[in-house]
Structures are given as C-alpha cells and as structure tokens.
C-alpha positions in Angstrom: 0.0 0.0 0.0 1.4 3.4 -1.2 2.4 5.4 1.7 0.4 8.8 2.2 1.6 12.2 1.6 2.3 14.8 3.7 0.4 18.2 3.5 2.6 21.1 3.8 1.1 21.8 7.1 2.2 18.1 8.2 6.1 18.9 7.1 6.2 21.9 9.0 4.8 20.4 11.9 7.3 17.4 11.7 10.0 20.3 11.4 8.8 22.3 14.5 8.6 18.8 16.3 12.3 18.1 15.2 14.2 21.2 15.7 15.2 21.1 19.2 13.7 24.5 20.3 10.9 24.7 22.5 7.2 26.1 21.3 7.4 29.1 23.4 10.7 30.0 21.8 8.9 29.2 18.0 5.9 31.5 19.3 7.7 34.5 20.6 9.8 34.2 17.1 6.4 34.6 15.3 5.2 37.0 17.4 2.3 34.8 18.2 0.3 33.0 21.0 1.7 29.6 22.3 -2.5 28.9 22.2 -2.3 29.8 18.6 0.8 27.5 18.0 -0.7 24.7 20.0 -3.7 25.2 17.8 -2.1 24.9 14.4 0.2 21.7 15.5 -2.9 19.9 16.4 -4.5 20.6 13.5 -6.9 22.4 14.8 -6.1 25.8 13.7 -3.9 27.4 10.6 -1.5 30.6 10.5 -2.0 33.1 7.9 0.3 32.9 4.9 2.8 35.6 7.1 3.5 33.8 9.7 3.9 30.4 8.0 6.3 32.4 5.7 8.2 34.1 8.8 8.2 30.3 10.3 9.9 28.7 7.3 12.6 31.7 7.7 12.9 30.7 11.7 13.4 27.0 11.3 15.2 27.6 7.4 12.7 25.7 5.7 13.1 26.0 1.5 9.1 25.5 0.2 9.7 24.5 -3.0 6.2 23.7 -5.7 6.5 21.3 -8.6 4.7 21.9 -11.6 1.8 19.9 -11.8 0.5 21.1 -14.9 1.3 19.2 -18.5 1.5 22.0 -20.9 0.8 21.3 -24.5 3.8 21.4 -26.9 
C-alpha cells in the first residue's frame, strides 16, 4: 500500500517537532500565542500565509512547488 503524503502543514509540523527548540521560543519568534501555536500543531487551527512564511525563515525551511501542470507542446 502506497504510503500517504504529507500536506505542507504536516512537514512543517514534523519540522517544528524536530528542531530542538521549544514552542514558546517558536511562538515569541512569530510573534504569536503559544495557544495559537498549540492550535495549528494539532491541527486544529492554521496561521495566515505571514507567519507560515516568517516560520519557514525561523526553522530555514526552502518550500519549494512542482509543476503539476502538463502544458501542451
């Protein structure tokens, strides 16, 4: 059985969860409740698009996108 993919989401939690700094460090970084932190690693919550961009700079996270389009010759 294929194995399932990660959201986006699901990577940067794994990240958070692997980078040896605590979630209060994370939160005052983002400027941001530990609530609101708590929140989006459960799943229960999301960041805006600013904060998950200011998080990727914290931890040093490249997103990179794949083209998912074919585009006709």
């Amino acid at each position: 059985m294929a194995k399932k993919r990660l959201t986006f989401t699901d990577e940067i939690r794994d990240v958070i969860d692997t980078c040896g700094m605590t979630r209060y460090r994370i939160a005052k970084e983002l400027a941001i409740s530990e609530s609101l932190l708590s929140r989006f690693m459960s799943g229960k919550g999301g960041l805006s698009m600013e904060k998950l961009d200011t998080l990727a700079e914290f931890l040093g996270i490249h997103v990179a996108t794949g083209n998912r389009l074919k585009l006709k010759d």
